[in-house]
C-alpha positions in Angstrom: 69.3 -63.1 83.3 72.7 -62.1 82.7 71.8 -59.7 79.4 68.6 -58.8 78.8 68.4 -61.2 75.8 70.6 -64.5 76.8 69.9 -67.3 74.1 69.1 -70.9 76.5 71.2 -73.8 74.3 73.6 -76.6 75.4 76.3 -74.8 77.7 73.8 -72.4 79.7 74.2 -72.3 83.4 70.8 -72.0 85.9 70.7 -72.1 89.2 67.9 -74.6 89.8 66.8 -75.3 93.7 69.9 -74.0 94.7 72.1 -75.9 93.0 74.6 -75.4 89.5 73.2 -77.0 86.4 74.2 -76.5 83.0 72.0 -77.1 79.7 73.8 -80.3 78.2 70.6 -81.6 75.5 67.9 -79.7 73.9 64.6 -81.5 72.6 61.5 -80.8 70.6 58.6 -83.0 71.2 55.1 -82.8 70.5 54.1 -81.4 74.4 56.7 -78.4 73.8 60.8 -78.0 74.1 62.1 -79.4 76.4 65.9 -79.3 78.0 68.3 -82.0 79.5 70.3 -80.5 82.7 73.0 -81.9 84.2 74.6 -81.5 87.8 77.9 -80.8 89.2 77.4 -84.9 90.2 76.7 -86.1 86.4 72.7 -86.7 87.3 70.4 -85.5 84.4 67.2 -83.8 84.6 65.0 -83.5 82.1 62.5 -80.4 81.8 60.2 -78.1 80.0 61.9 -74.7 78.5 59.1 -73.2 79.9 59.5 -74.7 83.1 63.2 -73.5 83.2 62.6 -70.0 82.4 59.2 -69.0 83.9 60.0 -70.8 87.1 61.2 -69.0 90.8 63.1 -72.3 90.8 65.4 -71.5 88.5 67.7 -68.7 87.5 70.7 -68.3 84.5 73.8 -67.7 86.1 75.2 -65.1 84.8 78.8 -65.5 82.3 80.0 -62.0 83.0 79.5 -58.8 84.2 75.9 -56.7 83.9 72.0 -57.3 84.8 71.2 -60.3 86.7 68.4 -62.3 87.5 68.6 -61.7 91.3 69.3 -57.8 90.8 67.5 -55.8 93.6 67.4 -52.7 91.1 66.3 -52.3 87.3 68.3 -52.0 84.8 68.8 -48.6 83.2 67.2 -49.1 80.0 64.0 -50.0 81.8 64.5 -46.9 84.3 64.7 -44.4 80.8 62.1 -46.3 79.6 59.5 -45.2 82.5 60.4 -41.5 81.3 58.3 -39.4 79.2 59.8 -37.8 76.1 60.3 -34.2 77.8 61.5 -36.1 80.8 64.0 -38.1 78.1 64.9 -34.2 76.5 65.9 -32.7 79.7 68.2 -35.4 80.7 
C-alpha cells in the first residue's frame, strides 16, 4: 500500500496480474462488496474487495512517495513498534 491506511474507492490504482487497473464502480451485494476494475484497454472486471486486497495477485500502486506494497524493508513505525519502552527511552 502506498500509506499505511489508503481508502479503496472509484479512482484507486492496483496492479492486478501484472497489469494497471483502476477502481472505476463499487458494489454491495448480499455475497459481500464487491469492485468493478477497468484496464488500460477499457475491459471491466468485476471482483470481491476481499479478493482485491488479500490477494498476491494484486497490489495498490502507489500515488506518491512513502511505504509500498512491494517494499523489501518495514516501515519505521513498525520497526519502533518491535522496541520495548526502555529500548523506545534510550533512542
Amino acid at each position: 500500500m502506498s500509506r499505511a491506511g489508503d481508502r479503496v474507492g472509484v479512482g484507486t490504482r492496483f496492479r492486478y496480474d501484472g497489469e494497471t487497473v483502476e477502481v472505476v464502480e463499487n458494489a454491495s451485494t448480499t455475497a459481500g462488496n464487491e469492485v468493478v476494475l477497468k484496464d488500460s484497454r477499457g475491459r471491466l472486471l468485476r471482483l470481491s474487495l476481499k479478493e482485491l486486497l488479500f490477494s498476491d495477485r494484486a497490489a495498490v500502486s502507489p500515488d506518491g512517495p512513502g511505504p509500498s506494497a512491494d517494499d523489501e524493508e518495514e516501515i519505521a513505525s513498525v520497526v519502533l513498534g518491535q522496541f520495548d519502552s526502555s529500548a523506545r527511552a534510550n533512542g
